[in-house]
Rosetta silent file (secondary structure, phi, psi, omega in degrees, C-alpha in Angstrom):
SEQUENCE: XXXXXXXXXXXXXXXXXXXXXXXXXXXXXXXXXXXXXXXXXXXXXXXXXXXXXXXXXXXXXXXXXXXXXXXXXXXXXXXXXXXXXXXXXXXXXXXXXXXXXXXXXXXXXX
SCORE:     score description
SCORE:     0.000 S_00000001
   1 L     0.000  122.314  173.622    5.720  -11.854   22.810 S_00000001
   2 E  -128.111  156.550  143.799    5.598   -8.723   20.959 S_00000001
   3 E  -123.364  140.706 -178.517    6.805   -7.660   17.588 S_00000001
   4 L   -96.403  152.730 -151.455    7.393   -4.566   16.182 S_00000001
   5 L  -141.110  141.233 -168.558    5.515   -3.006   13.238 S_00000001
   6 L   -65.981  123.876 -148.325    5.265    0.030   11.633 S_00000001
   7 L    74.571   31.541  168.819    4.420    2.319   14.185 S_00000001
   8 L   103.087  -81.056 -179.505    5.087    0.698   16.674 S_00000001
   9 L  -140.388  109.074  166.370    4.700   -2.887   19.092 S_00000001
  10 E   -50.955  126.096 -161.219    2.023   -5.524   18.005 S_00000001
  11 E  -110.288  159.574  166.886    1.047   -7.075   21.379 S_00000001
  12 L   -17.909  -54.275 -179.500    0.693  -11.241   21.344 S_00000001
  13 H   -76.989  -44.062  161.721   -3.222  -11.110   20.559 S_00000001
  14 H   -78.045   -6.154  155.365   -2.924   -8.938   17.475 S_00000001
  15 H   -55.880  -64.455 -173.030   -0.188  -10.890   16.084 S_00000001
  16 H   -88.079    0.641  157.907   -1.840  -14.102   16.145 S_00000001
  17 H   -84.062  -11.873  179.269   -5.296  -12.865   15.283 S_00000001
  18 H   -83.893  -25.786  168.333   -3.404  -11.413   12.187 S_00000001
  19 H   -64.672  -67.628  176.787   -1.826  -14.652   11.672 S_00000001
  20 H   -59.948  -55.816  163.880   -5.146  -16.862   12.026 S_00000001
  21 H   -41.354  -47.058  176.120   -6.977  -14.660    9.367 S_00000001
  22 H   -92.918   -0.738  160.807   -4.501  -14.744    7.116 S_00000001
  23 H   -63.515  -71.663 -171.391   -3.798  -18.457    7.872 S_00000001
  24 H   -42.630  -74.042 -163.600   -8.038  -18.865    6.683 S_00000001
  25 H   -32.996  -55.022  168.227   -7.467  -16.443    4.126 S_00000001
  26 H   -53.904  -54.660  172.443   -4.834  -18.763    2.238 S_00000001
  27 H   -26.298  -85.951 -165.578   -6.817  -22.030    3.282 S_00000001
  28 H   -33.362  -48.996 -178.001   -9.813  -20.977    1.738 S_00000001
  29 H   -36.974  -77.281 -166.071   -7.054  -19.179   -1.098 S_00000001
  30 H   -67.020  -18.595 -174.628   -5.532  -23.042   -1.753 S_00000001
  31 H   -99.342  -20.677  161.762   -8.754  -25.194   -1.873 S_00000001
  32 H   -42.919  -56.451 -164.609  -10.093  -22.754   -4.452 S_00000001
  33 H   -84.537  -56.237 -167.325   -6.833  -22.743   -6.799 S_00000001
  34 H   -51.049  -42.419 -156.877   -6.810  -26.873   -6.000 S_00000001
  35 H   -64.174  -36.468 -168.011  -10.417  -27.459   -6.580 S_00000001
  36 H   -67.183  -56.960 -160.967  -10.205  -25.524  -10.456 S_00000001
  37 H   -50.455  -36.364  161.063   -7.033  -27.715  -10.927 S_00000001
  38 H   -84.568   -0.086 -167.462   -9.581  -31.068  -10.702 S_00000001
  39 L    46.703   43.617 -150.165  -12.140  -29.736  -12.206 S_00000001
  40 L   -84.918  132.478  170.905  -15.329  -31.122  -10.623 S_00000001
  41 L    14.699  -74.988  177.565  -18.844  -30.603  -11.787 S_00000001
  42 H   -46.840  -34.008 -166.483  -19.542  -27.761   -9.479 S_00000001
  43 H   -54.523  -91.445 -171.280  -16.309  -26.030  -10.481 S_00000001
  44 H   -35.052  -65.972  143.798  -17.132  -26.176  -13.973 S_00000001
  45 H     5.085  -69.859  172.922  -20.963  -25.243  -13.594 S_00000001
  46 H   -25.544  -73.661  176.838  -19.489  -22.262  -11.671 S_00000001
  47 H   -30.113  -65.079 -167.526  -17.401  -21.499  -14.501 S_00000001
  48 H   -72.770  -26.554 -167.167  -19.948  -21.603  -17.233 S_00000001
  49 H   -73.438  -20.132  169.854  -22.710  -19.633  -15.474 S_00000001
  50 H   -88.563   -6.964  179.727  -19.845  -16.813  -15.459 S_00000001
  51 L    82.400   22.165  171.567  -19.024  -17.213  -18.674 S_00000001
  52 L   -98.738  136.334  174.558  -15.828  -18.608  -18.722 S_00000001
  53 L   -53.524  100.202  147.774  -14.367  -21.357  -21.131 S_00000001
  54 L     5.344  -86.748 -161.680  -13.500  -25.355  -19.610 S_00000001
  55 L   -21.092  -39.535 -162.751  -10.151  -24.625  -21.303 S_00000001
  56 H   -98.027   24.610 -168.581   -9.142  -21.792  -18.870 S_00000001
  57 H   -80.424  -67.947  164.822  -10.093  -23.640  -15.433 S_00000001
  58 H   -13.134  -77.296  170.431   -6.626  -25.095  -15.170 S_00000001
  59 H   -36.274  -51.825 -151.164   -5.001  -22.216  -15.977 S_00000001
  60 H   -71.062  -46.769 -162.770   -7.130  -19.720  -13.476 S_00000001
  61 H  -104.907   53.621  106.871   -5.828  -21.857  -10.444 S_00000001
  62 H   -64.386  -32.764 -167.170   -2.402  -22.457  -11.535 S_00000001
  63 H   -75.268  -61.111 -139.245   -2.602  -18.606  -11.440 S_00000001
  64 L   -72.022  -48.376 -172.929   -4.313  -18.775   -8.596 S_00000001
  65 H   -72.556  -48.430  165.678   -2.271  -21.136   -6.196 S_00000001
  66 H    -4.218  -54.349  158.837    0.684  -19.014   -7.405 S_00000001
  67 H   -94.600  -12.664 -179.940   -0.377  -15.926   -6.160 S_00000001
  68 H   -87.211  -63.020 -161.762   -1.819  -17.540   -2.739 S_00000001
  69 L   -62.520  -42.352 -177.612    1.778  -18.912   -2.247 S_00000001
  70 L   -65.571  -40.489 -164.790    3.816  -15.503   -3.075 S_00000001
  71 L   -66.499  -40.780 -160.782    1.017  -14.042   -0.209 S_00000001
  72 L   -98.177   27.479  172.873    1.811  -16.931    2.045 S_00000001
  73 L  -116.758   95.065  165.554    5.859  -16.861    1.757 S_00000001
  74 H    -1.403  -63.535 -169.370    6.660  -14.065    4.310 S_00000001
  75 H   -59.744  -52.860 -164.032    9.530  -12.527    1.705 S_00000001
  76 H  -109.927   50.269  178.854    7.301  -12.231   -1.313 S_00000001
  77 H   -61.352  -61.648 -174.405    3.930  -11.161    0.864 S_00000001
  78 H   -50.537  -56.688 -165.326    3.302   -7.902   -0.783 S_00000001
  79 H   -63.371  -39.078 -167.739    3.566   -8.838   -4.452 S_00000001
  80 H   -65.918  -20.088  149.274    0.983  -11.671   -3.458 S_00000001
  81 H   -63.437  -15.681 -152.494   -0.955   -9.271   -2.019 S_00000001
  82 H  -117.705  -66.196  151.820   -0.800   -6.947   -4.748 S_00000001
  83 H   -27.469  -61.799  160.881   -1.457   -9.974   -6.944 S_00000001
  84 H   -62.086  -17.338  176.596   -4.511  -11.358   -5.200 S_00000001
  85 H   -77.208  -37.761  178.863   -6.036   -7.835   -4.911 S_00000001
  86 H   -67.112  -22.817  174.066   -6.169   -7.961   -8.767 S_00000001
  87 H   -74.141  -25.174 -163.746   -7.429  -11.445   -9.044 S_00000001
  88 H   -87.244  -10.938 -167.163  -10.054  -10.898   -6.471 S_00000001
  89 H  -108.854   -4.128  153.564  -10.933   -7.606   -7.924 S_00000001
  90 H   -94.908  -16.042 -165.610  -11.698   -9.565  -11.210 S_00000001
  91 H  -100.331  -46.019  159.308  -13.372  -11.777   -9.869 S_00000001
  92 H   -44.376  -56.266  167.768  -16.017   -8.969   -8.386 S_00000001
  93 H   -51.886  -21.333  177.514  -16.180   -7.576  -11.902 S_00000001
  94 H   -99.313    9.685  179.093  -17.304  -10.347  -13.369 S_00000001
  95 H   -72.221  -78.030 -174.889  -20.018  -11.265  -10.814 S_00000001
  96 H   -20.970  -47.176  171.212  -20.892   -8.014  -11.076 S_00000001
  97 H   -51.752  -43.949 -167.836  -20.613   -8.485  -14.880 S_00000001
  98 H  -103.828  -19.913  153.548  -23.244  -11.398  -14.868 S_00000001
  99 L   100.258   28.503  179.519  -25.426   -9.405  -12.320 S_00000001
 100 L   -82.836  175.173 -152.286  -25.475  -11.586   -9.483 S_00000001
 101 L   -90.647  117.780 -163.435  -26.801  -10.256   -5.892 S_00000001
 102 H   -45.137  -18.656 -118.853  -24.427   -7.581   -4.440 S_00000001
 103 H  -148.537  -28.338 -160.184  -24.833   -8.913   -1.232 S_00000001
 104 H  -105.430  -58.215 -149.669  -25.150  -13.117   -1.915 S_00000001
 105 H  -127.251  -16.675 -145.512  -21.702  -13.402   -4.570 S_00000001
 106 H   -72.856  -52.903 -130.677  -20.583   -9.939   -6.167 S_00000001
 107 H  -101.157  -29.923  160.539  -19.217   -8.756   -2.367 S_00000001
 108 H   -26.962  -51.795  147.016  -17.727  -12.106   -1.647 S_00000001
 109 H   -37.004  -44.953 -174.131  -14.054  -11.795   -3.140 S_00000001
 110 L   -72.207    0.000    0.000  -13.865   -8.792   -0.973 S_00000001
């Protein structure tokens, strides 16, 4: 099975390792935006040690599943990519913001 791609023919193995990565990538994407939406201890912990409000928890993964869904609908891939690089690239500024270890949380998102 091949498909083609810009520049030319994906072979069988690079399809579906591109597929399984970006299958995790959403997983991980959706238990993230779900877990904010229940709010659980940890969440909320999270939250405050970054310096973020209760109030906006909700919100953040309503945002969140939102933009994981636009990535993981074939048609609207790009804006959710385009979308998630800005959420994820907020969410490195604010580790970075709070001064946690480049290497343990800040670099994570990436």
């Amino acid at each position: 099975m091949e498909e083609v791609v810009a520049g030319g023919v994906a072979s069988a193995k690079r399809l579906w390792t591109g597929r399984v990565l970006s299958g995790l990538v959403v997983l991980f994407l959706l238990m993230d935006g779900v877990m904010k939406l229940f709010k659980p201890a940890p969440v909320l912990n999270a939250q405050a040690e970054l310096g973020w409000p209760d109030e906006i928890t909700v919100a953040t993964g309503i945002v969140l599943l939102i933009c994981t869904i636009l990535y993981a609908v074939p048609k609207t891939a790009i804006l959710g990519a385009v979308l998630l690089t800005g959420y994820l690239g907020g969410a490195v500024a604010v580790h970075w913001r709070v001064g946690h270890p480049l290497f343990a949380a800040t670099l994570f998102p990436v």
